[in-house]
DODO-975829 format. One record per residue (C-alpha): residue number from 1; chain; x, y, z. Coordinates in nm, 3 decimals. Each point is the difference from the previous one (the first is absolute). Layout:
N
NUM/A/X/Y/Z;
...
***
This chain:
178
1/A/12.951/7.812/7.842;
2/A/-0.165/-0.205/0.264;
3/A/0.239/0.127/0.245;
4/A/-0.098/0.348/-0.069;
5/A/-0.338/-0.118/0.102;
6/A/0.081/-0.052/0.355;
7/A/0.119/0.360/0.114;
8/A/-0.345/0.160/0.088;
9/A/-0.281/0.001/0.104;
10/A/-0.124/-0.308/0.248;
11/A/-0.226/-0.159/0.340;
12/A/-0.213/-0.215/0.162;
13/A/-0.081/-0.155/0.351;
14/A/-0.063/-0.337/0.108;
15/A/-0.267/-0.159/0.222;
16/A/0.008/-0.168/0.320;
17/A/-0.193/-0.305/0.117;
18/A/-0.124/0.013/0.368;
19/A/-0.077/-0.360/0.142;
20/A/-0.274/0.147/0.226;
21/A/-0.307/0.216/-0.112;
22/A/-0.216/0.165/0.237;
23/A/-0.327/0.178/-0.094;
24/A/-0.123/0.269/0.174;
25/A/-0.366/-0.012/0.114;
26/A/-0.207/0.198/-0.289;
27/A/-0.079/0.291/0.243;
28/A/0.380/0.052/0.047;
29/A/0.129/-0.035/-0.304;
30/A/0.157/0.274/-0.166;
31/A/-0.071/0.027/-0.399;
32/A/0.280/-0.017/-0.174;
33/A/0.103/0.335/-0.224;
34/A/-0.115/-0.046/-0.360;
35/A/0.211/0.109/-0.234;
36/A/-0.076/0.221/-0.228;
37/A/-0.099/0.026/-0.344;
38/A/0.321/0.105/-0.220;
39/A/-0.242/0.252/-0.202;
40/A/-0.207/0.155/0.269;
41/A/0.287/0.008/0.262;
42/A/0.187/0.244/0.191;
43/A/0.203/0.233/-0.199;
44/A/0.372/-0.162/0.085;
45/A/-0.060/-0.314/-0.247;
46/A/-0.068/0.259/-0.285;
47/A/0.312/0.137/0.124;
48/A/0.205/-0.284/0.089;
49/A/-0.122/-0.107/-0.356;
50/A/0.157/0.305/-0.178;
51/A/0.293/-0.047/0.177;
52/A/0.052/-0.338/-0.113;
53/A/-0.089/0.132/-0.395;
54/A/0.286/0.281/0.081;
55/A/0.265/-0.280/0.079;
56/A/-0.085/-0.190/-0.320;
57/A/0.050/0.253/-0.224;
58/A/0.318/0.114/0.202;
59/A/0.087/-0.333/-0.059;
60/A/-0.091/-0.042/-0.350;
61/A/0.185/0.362/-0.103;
62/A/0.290/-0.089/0.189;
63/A/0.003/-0.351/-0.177;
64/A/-0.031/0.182/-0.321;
65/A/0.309/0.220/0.048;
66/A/0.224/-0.313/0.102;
67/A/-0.125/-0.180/-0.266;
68/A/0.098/0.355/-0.234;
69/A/0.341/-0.018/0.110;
70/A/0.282/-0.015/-0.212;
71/A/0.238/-0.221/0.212;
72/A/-0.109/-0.285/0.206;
73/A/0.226/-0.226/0.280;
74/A/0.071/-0.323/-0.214;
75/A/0.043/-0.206/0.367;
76/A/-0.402/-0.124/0.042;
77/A/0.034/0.099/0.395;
78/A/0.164/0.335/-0.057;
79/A/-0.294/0.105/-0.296;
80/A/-0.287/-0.166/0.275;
81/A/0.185/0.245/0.273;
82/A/-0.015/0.286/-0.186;
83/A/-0.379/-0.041/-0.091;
84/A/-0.086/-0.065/0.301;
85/A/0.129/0.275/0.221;
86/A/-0.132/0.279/-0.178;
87/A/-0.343/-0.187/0.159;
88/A/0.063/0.097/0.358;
89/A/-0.042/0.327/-0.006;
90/A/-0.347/-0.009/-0.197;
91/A/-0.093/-0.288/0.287;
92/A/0.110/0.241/0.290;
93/A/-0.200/0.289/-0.138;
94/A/-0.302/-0.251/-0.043;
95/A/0.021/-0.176/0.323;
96/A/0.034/0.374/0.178;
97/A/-0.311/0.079/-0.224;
98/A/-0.218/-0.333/0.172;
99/A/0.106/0.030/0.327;
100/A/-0.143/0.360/-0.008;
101/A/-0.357/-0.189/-0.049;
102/A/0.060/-0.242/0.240;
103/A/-0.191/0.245/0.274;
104/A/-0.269/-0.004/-0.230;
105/A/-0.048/-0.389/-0.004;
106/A/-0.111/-0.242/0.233;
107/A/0.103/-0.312/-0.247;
108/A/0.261/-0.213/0.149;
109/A/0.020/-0.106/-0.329;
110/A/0.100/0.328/-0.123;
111/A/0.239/0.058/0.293;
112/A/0.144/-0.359/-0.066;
113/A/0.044/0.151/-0.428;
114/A/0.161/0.321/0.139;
115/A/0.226/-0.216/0.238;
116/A/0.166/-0.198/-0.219;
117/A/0.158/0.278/-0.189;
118/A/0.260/0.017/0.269;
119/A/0.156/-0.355/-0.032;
120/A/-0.044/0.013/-0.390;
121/A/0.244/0.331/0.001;
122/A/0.225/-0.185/0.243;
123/A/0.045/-0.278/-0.216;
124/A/0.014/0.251/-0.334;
125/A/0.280/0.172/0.204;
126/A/0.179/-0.261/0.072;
127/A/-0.081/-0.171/-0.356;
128/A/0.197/0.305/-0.139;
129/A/0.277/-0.051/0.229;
130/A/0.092/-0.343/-0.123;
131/A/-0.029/0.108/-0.358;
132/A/0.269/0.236/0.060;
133/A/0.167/-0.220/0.186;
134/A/0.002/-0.293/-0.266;
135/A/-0.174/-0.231/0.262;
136/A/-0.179/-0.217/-0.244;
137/A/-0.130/-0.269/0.243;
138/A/-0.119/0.302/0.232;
139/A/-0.165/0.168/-0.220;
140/A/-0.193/-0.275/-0.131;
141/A/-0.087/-0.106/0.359;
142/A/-0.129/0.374/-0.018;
143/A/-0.163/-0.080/-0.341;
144/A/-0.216/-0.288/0.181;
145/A/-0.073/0.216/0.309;
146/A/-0.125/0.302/-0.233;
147/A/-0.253/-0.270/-0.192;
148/A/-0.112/-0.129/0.317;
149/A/-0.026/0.371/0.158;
150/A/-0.236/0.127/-0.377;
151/A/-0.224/-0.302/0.031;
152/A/-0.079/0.092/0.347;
153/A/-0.053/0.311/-0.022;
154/A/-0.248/-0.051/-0.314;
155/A/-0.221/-0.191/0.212;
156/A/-0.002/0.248/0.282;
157/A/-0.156/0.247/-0.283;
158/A/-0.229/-0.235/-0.115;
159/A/-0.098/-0.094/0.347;
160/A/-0.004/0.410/0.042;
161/A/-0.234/0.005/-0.303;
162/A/0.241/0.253/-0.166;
163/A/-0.015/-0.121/-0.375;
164/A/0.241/0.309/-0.116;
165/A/0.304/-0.139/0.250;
166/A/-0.052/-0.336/-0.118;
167/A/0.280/0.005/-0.245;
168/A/0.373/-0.074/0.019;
169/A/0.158/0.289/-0.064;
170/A/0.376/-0.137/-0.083;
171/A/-0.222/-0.165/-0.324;
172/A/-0.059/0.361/-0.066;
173/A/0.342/0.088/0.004;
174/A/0.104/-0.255/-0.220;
175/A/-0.339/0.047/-0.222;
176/A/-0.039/0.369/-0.028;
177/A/-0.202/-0.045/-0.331;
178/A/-0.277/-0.250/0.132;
***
């Protein structure tokens, strides 16, 4: 169910090279913010943390109960649909959950996690749509875009230093035993 794999969970941000590096003389230059020790640290990664353990076992029950079912879709893209938009809900209530901390944080890293939630549910919506629709080459265009979107976002929680949101959830869904 690699497919399923691709519905949740997801970002990451890129680099830019400048040509031209100036230094600022050592009197004027401003020390850069250190970041801050995951275990010590403010009380929003403890929370974002939890949040990010509530979505996985959201995940992992509601994978269980699909996976309980007595009936499934025999059409591949209609059984993928209907795993993966009982997902967007539990991402909704867990983005809403993270941008609530977002006050609390000065981490563009975590800002740049919390962000990416908002293309990830376009693209879930819109996944969902061309299940329904029968769009096979859409949807797997979707498919792709999702991957892309879960790697991405794994890195920005990494980067974040948020080891609980480091997961991808759709693997939950489709693993609710591990």
């Amino acid at each position: 169910m690699t497919v399923v794999a691709l519905a949740l969970a997801v970002a990451g941000c890129g680099g830019g090279d400048d040509e031209t590096t100036t230094v600022a003389p050592t009197a004027q230059r401003e020390e850069a913010p250190q970041k801050q020790d995951p275990s010590s640290s403010s009380a929003y990664v403890k929370r974002a943390e939890a949040v990010c353990t509530d979505m996985v076992a959201a995940a992992k029950r509601r994978g269980l109960a699909f996976r309980n079912q007595e009936e499934f879709p025999s059409d591949p893209l209609k059984l993928t649909t209907s795993l993966i938009s009982p997902a967007i809900p539990i991402l909704m209530s867990s983005a809403k959950r993270l941008r609530a901390l977002e006050d609390e944080s000065a981490d563009p890293d975590f800002e740049a996690y919390v962000g990416v939630y908002d293309p990830i549910l376009a693209l879930l919506r819109q996944r969902v749509e061309a299940g329904e629709d029968g769009d096979r080459e859409r949807a797997q265009d979707l498919d792709s875009q999702l991957l892309d979107m879960v790697a991405l976002q794994r890195q920005l929680a990494k980067a974040a230093e948020l080891d609980a949101c480091d997961v991808d959830f759709i693997e939950a869904f489709a693993s609710p035993r591990s």
